[in-house]
VEXDREN-2710 file (C-alpha; in Angstrom, 1 decimal):
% VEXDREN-2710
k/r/px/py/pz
1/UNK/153.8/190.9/76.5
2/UNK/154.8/193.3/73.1
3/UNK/153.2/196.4/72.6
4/UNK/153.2/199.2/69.6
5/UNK/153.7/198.1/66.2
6/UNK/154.6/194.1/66.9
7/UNK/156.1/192.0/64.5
8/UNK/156.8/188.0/64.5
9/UNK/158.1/186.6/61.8
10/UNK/157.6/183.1/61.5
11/UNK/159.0/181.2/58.5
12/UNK/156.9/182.5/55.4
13/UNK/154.2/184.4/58.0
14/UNK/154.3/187.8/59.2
15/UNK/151.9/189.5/62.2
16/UNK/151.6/192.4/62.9
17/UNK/149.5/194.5/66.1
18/UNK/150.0/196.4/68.4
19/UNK/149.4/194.3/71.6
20/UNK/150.7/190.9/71.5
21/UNK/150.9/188.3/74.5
22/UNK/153.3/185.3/73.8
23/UNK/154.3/182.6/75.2
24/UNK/157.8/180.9/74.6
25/UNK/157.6/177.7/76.1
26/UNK/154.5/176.8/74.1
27/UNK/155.1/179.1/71.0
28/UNK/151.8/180.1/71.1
29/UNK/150.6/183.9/71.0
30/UNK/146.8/185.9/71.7
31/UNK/146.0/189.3/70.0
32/UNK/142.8/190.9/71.1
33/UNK/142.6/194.8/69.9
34/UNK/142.9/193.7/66.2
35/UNK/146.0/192.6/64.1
36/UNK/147.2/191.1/60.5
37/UNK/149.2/187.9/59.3
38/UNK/150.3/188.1/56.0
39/UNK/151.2/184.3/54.7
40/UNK/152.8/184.6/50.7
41/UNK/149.6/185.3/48.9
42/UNK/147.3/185.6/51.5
43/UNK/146.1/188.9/53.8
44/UNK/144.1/187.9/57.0
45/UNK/143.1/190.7/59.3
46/UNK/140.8/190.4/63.0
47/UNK/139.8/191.6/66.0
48/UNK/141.2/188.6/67.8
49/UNK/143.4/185.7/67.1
50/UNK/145.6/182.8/68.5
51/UNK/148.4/181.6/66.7
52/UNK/149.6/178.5/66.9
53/UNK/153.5/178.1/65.7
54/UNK/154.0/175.1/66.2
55/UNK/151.4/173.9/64.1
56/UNK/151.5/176.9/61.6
57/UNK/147.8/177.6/62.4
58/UNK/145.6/180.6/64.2
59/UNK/142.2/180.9/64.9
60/UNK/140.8/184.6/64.1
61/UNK/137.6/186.1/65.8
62/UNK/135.9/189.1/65.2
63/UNK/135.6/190.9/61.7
64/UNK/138.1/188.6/60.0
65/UNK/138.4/189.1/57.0
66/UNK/141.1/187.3/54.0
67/UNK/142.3/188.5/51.1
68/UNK/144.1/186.9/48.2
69/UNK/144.6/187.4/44.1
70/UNK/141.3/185.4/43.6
71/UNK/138.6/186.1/46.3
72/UNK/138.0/187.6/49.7
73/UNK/136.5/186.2/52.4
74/UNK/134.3/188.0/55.3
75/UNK/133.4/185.7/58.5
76/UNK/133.2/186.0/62.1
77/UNK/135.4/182.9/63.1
78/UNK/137.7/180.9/61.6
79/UNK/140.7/178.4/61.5
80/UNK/143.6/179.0/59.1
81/UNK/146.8/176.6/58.1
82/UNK/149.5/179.1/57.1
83/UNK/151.2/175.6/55.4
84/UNK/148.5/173.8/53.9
85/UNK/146.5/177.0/52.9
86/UNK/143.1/175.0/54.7
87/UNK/140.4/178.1/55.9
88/UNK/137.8/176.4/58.6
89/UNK/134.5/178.4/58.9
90/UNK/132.6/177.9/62.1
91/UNK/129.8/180.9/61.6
92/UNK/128.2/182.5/58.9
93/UNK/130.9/183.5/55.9
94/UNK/130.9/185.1/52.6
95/UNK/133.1/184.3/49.9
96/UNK/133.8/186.6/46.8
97/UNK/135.4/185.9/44.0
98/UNK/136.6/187.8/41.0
99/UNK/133.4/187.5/38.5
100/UNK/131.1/188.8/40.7
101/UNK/130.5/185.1/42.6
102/UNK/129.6/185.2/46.1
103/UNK/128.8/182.3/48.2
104/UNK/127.6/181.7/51.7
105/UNK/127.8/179.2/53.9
106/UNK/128.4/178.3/58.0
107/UNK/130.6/175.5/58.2
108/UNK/132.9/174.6/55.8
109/UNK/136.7/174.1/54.9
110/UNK/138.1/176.0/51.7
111/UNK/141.8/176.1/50.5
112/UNK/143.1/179.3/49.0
113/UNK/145.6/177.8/47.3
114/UNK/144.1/175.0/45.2
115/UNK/140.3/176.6/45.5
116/UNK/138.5/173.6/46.4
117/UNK/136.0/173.6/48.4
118/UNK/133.5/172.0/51.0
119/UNK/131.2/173.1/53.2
120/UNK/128.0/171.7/54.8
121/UNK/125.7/174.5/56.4
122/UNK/123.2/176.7/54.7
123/UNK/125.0/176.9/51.8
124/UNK/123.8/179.4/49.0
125/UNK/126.1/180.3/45.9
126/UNK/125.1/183.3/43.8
127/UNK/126.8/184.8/40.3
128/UNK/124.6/187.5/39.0
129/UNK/121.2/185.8/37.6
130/UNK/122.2/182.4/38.6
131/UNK/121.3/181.0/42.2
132/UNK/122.5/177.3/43.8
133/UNK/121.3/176.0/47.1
134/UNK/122.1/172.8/48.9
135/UNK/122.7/170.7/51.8
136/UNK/126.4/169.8/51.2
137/UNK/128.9/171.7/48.7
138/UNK/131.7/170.8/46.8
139/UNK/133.8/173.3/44.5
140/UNK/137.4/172.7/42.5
141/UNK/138.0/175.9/41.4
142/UNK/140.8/174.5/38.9
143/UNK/139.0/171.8/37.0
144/UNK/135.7/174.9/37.5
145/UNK/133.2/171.7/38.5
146/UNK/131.1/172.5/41.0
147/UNK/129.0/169.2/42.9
148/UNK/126.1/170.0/45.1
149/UNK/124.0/167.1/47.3
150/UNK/120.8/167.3/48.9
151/UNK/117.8/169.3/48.7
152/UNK/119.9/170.8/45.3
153/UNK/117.9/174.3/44.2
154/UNK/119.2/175.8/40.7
155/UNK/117.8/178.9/39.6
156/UNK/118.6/181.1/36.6
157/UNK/116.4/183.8/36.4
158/UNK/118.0/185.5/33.1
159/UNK/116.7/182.0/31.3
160/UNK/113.6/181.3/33.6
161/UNK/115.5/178.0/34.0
162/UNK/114.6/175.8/37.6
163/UNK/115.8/172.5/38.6
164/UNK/115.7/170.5/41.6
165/UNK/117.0/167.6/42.9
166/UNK/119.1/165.1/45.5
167/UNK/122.6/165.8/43.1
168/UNK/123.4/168.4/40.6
169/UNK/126.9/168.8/39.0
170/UNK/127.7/172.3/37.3
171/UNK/130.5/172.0/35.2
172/UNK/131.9/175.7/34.3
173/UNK/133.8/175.4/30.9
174/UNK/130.2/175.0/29.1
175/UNK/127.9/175.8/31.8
176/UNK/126.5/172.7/32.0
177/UNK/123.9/171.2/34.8
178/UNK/123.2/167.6/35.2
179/UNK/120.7/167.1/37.9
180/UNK/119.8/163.9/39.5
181/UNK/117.8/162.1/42.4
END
């Protein structure tokens, strides 16, 4: 048990708390009064968390919270991959990115890294006039094509534009919808 201003260092991961319980043998340490892992780019901060070394992983509880160069994150439980960048959302979650983009969804994986996406509950993506809702999501932030499946709801209010469908791609570069089924 470590207590006041804690600090592991593991590989390219730092946390920080102030009450940490770890156990050697397993590699495997519990924070409960709040702490922080910083992982290169990436800022996560929670109420609770076990981390995992030896599988470079933690799951954070309570007011987590990540923040990068492109978006930040606000959910109440999660599993992150400190190697593979992979962000598991078990409960209701809000991501935001830089151009005022916000979306929402309760179960899902996304990579902060690479920014793709996928996620499968109650999904609802919002950028100022523009609305998407859908069953299933999937987002590559790098190629900016965005793929939605099932009950598919498009709304641009600035245009009075609504579509609806089983499928709708949205390609970013020319803002381009192709809706299907």
């Amino acid at each position: 048990t470590l207590t006041k201003n804690v600090k592991m260092v593991d590989g390219m991961s730092t946390l920080t708390t102030n009450y940490l319980t770890y156990n050697m043998r397993s590699k495997t340490g519990i924070y409960t009064g709040g702490g922080r892992i910083i992982s290169q780019t990436d800022t996560i901060t929670s109420k609770n968390a076990y981390y995992f070394e030896t599988r470079s992983e933690a799951f954070f509880s309570k007011n987590v919270i990540i923040r990068n160069p492109t978006v930040k994150v606000y959910t109440d439980s999660m599993l992150y991959n400190s190697l593979t960048k992979d962000t598991h959302f078990y409960g209701p979650t809000n991501i935001k990115g830089q151009n005022n983009e916000n979306l929402y969804t309760e179960r899902g994986v996304y990579n902060t890294q690479s920014g793709v996406a996928d996620f499968h509950k109650n999904n609802l993506y919002n950028q100022d006039s523009k609305y998407l809702k859908s069953d299933t999501l999937h987002y590559d932030r790098s190629i900016g094509v965005g793929e939605a499946y099932g009950n598919v709801v498009f709304v641009d209010t600035l245009d009075k534009f609504y579509a609806y469908g089983g499928k709708g791609t949205y390609r970013q570069d020319d803002e381009s919808i192709l809706m299907t089924k």
